[in-house]
N, C-alpha and C positions, 0 to 999 in steps of 0.2 A: 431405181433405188441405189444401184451401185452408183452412180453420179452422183447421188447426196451425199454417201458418205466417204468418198473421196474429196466433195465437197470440204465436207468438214476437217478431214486432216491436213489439206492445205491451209483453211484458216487457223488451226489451232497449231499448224507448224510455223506460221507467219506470227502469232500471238507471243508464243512462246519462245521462237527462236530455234530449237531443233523440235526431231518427229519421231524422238526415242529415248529412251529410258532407262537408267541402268549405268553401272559401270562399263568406262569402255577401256579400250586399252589402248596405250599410248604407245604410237604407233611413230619410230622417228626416221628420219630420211636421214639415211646413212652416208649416200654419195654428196648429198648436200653440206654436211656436215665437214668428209673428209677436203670439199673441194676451199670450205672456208680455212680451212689450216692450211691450204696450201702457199708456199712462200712466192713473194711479189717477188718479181727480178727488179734488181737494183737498177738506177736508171747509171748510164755510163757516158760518157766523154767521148767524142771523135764518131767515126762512123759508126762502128761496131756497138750496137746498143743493147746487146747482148756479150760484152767484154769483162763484165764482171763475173761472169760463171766460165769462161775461158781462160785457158792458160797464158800466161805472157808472155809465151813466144807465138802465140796464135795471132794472139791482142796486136801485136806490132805488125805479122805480116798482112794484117786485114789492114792497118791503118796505111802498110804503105804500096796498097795498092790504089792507084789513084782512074783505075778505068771505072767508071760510073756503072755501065752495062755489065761489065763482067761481076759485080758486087751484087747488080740485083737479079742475077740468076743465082749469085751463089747466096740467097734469102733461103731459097726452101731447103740449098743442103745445111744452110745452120742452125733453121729449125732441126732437122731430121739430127745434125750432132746433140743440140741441145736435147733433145728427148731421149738419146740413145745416153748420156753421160747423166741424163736421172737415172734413168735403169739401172746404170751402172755404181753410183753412187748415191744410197740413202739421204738425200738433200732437198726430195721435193717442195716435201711437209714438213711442220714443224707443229711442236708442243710447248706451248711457255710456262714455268713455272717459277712463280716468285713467290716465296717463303722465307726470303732472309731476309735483312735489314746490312747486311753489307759485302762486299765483293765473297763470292764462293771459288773458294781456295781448293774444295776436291772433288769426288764423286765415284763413289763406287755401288754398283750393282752385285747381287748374288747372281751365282751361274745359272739361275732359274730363269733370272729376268721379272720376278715377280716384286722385290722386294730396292729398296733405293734411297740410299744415306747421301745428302752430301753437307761440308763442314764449312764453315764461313770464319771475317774477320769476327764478325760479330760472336765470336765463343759461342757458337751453338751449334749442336748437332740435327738435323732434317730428317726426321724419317718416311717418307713414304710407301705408300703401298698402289700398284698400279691399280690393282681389282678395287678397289674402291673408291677408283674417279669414276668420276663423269665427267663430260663435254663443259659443265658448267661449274664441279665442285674437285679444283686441281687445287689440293691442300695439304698440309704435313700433316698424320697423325699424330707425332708426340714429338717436343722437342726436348733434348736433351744437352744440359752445361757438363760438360766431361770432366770439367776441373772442379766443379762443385762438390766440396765433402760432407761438412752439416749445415741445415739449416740456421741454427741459431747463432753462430758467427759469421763475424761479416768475411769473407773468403774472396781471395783473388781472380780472375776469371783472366784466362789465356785465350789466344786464336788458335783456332786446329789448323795445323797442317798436314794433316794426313790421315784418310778412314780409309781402308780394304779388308772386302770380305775375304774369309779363308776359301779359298776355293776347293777345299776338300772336304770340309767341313762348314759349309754355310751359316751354320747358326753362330760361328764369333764371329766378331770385327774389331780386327786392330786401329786403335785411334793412336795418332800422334800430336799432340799438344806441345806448345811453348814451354816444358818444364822438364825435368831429367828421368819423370818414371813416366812410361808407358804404360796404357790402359787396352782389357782386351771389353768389351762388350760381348752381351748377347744381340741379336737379330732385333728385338724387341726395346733394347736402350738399358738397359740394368747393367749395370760393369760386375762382370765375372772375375779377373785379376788386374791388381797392380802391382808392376814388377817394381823390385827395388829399387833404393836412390844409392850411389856410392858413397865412397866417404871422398869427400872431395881435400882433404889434407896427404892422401898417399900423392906422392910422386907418379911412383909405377903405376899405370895405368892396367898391367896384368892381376894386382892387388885387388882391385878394388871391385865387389859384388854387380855394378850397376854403372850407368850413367852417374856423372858428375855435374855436367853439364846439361843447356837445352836439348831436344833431342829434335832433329833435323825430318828426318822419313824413318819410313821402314815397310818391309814387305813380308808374306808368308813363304813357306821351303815348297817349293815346288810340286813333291813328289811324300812330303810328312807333314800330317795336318798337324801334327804339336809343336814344330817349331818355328820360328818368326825370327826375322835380323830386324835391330833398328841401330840408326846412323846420328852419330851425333856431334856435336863441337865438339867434346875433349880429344877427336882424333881417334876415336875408337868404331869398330862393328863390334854388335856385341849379340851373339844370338842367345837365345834362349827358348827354353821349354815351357813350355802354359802350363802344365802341372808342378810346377817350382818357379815359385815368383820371389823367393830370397835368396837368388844368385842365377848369372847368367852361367849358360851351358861351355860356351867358348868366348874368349874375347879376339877381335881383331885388330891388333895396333899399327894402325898408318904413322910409318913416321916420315914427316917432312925434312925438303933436303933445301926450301925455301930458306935467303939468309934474314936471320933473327928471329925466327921463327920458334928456336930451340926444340927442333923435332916434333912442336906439334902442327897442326893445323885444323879445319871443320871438315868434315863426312857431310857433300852436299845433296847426294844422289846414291839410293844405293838401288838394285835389280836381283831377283833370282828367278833366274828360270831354266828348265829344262825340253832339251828337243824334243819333238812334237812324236817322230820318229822312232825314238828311244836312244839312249847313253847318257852321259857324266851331266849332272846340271853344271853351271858357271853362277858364280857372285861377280858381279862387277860394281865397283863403285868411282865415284867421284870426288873428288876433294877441293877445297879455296886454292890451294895452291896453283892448280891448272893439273893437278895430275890425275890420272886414269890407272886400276887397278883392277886386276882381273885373277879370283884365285877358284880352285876348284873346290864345286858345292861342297863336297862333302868332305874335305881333307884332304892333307894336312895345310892349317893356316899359320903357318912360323913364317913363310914366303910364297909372294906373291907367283901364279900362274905367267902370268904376263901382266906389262907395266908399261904406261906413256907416262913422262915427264913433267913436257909440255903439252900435252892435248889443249888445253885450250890454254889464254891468257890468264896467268896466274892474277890473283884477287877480285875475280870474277866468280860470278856466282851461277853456276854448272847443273841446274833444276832440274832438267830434264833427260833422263837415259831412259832404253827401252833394246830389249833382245828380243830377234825376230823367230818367229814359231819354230825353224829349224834349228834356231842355234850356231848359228852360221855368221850373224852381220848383226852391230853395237851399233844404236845408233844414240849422239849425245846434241844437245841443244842447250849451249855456252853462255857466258854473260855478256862473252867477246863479240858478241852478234852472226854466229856462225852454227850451220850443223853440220856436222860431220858423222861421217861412216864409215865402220873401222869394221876388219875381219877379225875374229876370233881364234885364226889360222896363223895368222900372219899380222900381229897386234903391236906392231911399230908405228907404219903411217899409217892415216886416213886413206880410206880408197877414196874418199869424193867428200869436198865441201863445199859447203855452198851457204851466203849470204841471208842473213835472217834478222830481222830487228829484235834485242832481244828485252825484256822488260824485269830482271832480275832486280831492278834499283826498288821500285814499289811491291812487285807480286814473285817472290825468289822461288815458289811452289810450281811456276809452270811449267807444263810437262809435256811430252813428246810422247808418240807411242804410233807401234804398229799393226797395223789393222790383222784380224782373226786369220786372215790368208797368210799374210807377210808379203802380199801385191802393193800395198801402199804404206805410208807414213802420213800420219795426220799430227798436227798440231796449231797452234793457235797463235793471233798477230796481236800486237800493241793497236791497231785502228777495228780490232773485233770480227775480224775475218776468218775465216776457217781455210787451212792451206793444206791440200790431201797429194802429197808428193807423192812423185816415182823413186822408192828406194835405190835404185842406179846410177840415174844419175842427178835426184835432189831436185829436178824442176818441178814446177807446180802440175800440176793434172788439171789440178780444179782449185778456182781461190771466190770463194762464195762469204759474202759479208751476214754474219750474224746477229751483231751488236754493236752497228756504226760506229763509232767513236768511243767507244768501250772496251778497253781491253779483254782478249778471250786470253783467261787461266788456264783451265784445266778443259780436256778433250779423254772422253773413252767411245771407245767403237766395240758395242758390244755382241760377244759372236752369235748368241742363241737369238735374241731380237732383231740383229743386221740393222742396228739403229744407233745413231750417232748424241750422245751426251754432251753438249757444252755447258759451262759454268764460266759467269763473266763478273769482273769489274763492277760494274749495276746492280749487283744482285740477283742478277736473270741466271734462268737454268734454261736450257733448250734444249728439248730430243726432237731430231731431225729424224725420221724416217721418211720410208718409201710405200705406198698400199700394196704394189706388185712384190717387193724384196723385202718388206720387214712383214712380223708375226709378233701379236701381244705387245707388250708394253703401249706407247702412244695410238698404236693402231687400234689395239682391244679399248682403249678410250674412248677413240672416236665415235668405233662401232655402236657405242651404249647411248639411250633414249636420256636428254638430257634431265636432272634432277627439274624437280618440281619449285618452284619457287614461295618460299615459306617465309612469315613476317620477320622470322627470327634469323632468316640470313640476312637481313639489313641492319646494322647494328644502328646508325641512324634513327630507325622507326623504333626499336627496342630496349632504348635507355630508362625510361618511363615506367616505373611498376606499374603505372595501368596497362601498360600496354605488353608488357613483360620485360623478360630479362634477355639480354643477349649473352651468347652463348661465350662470344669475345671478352666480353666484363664481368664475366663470372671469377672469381680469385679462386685458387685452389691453394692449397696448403704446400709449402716450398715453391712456389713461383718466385720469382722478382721481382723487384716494384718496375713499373712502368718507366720510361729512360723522362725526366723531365717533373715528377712528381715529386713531393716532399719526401717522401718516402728512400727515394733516389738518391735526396740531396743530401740527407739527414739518413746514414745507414744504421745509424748508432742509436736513434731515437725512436719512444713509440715501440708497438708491438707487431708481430707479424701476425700472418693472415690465421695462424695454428692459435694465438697466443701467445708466443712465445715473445720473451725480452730481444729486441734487436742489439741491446747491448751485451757484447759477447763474458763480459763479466759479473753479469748476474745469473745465478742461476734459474734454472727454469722449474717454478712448482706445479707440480701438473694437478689439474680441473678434479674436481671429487667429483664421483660419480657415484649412481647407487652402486655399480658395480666395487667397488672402490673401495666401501662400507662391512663388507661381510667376505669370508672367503670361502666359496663352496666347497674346498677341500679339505676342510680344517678338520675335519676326523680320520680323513684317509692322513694326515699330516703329524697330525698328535700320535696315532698308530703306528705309524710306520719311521718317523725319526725323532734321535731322541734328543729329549732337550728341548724339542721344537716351541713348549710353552715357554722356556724364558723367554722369547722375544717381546710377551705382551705383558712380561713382570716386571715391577720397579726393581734394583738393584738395590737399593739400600734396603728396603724392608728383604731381599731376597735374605740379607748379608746377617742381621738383624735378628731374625727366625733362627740363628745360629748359635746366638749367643749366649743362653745359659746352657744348653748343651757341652759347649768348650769350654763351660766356667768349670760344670759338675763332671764330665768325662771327660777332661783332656785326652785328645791325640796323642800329641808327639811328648809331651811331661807327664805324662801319667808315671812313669818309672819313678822320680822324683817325689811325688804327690804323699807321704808321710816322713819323705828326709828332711825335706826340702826346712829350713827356719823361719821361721815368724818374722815377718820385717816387722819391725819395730821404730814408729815415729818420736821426735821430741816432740813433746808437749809445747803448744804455744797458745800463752792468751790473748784476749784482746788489748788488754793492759799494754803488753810487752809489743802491740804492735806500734803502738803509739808513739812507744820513744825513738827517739833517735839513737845512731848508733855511735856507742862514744870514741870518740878519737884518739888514735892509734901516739901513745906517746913518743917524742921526737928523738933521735937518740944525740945524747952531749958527746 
């Protein structure tokens, strides 16, 4: 009996296809997953076929050893380096994420690591959130234009160059835009303040409330979550308070000593940080000119702390500075093609420079920075490579290709994830981490059972109201027309998705609604202020209902009202209209 009826659930699991029932769970292969994000090694040139994740002075002495035998003993110690210099550096793996439509200009993380903005040519702001990827849905939640003010006019749109979160206070983030006023955001994409614009007709640059000019970067105070410096072309730093956005707190005037310059120049880099240890923070900034400026955080700023000249070649554009966790060693990345590393002690010469290609002509945002230890310096190549120096003496460690032939912009190395952020030329974002050395962000992605596949993530199958609507073609009220649409081409024509006139000189009459029709308040309104009915009375019948009243009780002539004489008209008939009037005789 028992042979029949195993009989039968073989054939009814062969019919059917499975021999169970029910929801089941989906259950994902997690090592499978992390081992597909793992990064290919680039293929390399000359012997060494593994020279692209080595340093260049390694690179050369493999190549000029020419004993065949001695090279293939030494295979398994370069395996054994290459696995020990993962370990050592978050570059295993990688995470791609493309959300923009044109090279990504910055990238900033909250200190949680939970939360991840970055800013593009294309004027728009990225927000993501890592807890709500999955393996298969790596997406922005909201994008946001920072320079957008109302809908209904047509409004200019700048490139960002510069978002960071407060690291004291995570929920702002300072945006820097192509324009003279800086923006703080919330966490979520709503701008909390915008700081003022100057007057840009004062001379004196101590004068004037604000920026005048574009504004270049800017960063938060190290150690007070309500103040922020930003750096701009009029030749100023100018910090300020988030609870007072109609006037900055201090101004900082750089004056150049460049000829014809007439004492000004641009603020191309500015830094605040304080040691990790404890004492004074430092401001350091940068200028077109080639010079280097260093005052202390907190006062007084009439003169500078310490001052180079010439740090780099003047009219050069100087993108990248970065102070190391102690507080100890500047390091800057030039338009001259060089980086160099200057003491804070002793802030004359560079202690070490060293040769860099630099790409200030297209992307003047690229930035330098050093790692959460202060053991490395990372930054980014014009061919898309990622270059993780030895702060000493400025050789490479590790020179690992991220975006071929794409320039890499911006580089963070974030502490609480130990996971490496690129932003490139392409539009490509990359967080590189490690499975053994990073936590959360890209990792906690990988870990999670990939989303399910829904008709409506195909916008392809989705255009179709039979078939539905995709989520991608759905308009929302204040979007933008799509880049190539009439809409696009024609910003002044036509209406918007709200209704509204795209032409900024008509006004906008808003939709009657029932609500629209009646006011539910209108007895709490009649009661309580007064006058409130004339708004739904005519004026001239108001004016009107007055009138025999001021004829029989005058106001202000009542005193008059029995002295007063009888005006008394001529008589005039019809007759006498008729004639003409006779003419005035001439005098002889």
């Amino acid at each position: 009996m028992e042979g029949d009826v195993s009989g039968d659930e073989e054939a009814l699991r062969k019919y059917l296809g499975t021999s169970s029932f029910g929801k089941k769970s989906r259950d994902a292969n997690i090592e499978a997953q992390v081992d597909r994000s793992k990064r290919q090694p680039a293929a390399a040139s000359g012997p060494d076929a593994k020279g692209s994740s080595k340093s260049s002075g390694e690179s050369a002495a493999y190549e000029d050893s020419d004993n065949a035998a001695e090279r293939s003993e030494d295979d398994d110690d370069d395996d054994d380096d290459d696995e020990e210099e993962d370990d050592e550096f978050p570059v295993s793996h990688e995470l791609l994420v493309k959300t923009h439509e044109r090279a990504v200009t910055t990238i900033t993380l909250d200190p949680s690591g939970t939360r991840m903005i970055t800013g593009s040519t294309d004027c728009t702001l990225k927000i993501h959130d890592f807890a709500s990827w999955t393996p298969t849905t790596v997406r922005a939640f909201k994008s946001v234009d920072p320079t957008a003010s109302k809908h209904s006019t047509n409004v200019e749109t700048h490139p960002v160059h510069h978002a960071v979160f407060n690291p004291l206070s995570p929920s702002q983030v300072l945006v820097i835009t192509a324009l003279p006023q800086a923006k703080i955001f919330t966490r979520d994409g709503e701008m909390e303040t915008q700081f003022v614009k100057g007057d840009m007709y004062l001379r004196d640059m101590h004068n004037t409330k604000g920026h005048i000019s574009e504004i270049t970067t800017g960063t938060w105070h190290p150690t007070n979550r309500n103040q922020c410096v930003t750096a701009g072309t009029d030749s100023t730093l100018r910090i300020w308070d988030v609870n007072e956005q109609r006037s900055q707190k201090e101004v900082i005037v750089h004056k150049s000593r460049a000829a014809g310059s007439a004492g000004r120049t641009r603020m191309t880099a500015v830094v605040w940080a304080s040691p990790r240890q404890g004492g004074n923070n430092i401001l350091v900034s940068a200028a077109l000119d080639g010079s280097l400026a260093m005052w202390s955080g907190d006062g007084p700023y009439s003169r500078p702390a310490g001052e180079v000249r010439n740090a780099h070649v003047p009219d050069t554009w100087t993108g990248g500075i970065d102070v190391s966790p102690d507080g100890r060693l500047v390091v800057t990345r030039g338009g001259d093609n060089t980086i160099k590393l200057w003491d804070t002690r002793k802030f004359k010469q560079p202690l070490n420079t060293a040769q860099h290609q630099s790409t200030f002509l297209q992307y003047p945002t690229t930035n330098i920075q050093f790692s959460p230890t202060g053991s490395n310096v990372i930054t980014g190549s014009e061919d898309g490579s990622l270059h993780i120096l030895n702060p000493a003496t400025l050789k490479p460690e590790l020179i690992t290709p991220v975006t071929p032939g794409s320039a890499l912009i911006t580089v963070l190395w974030h502490e609480k994830l130990n996971q490496i952020i690129t932003g490139s030329a392409n539009a490509e974002t990359h967080v590189l981490y490690n499975p053994n050395l990073s936590s959360g962000g890209a990792k906690l992605v990988m870990s999670k059972a990939p989303k399910r596949r829904h008709i409506d993530d195909d916008p392809n199958l989705t255009m179709d109201l039979s078939q539905g609507i995709s989520g991608d073609s759905a308009a929302t009220p204040g979007d933008r027309a799509p880049p190539g649409s009439f809409a696009a081409r024609h910003p002044t024509v036509g209406l918007t998705y709200s209704g509204r006139s795209r032409d900024p000189r008509r006004p906008h009459i808003p939709q009657s609604t029932p609500f629209a029709k009646n006011n539910p308040d209108e007895k709490h309104i009649m009661a309580n202020i007064p006058l409130s009915s004339m708004r739904d009375e005519d004026p001239r019948e108001a004016l009107l209902k007055y009138a025999d009243k001021a004829k029989n009780d005058p106001l202000f002539t009542n005193a008059w009202k029995t002295t007063q004489p009888k005006t008394i008209y001529a008589e005039f008939s019809d007759d006498e209209g008729d004639k003409a009037p006779e003419k005035k005789k001439q005098k002889t």
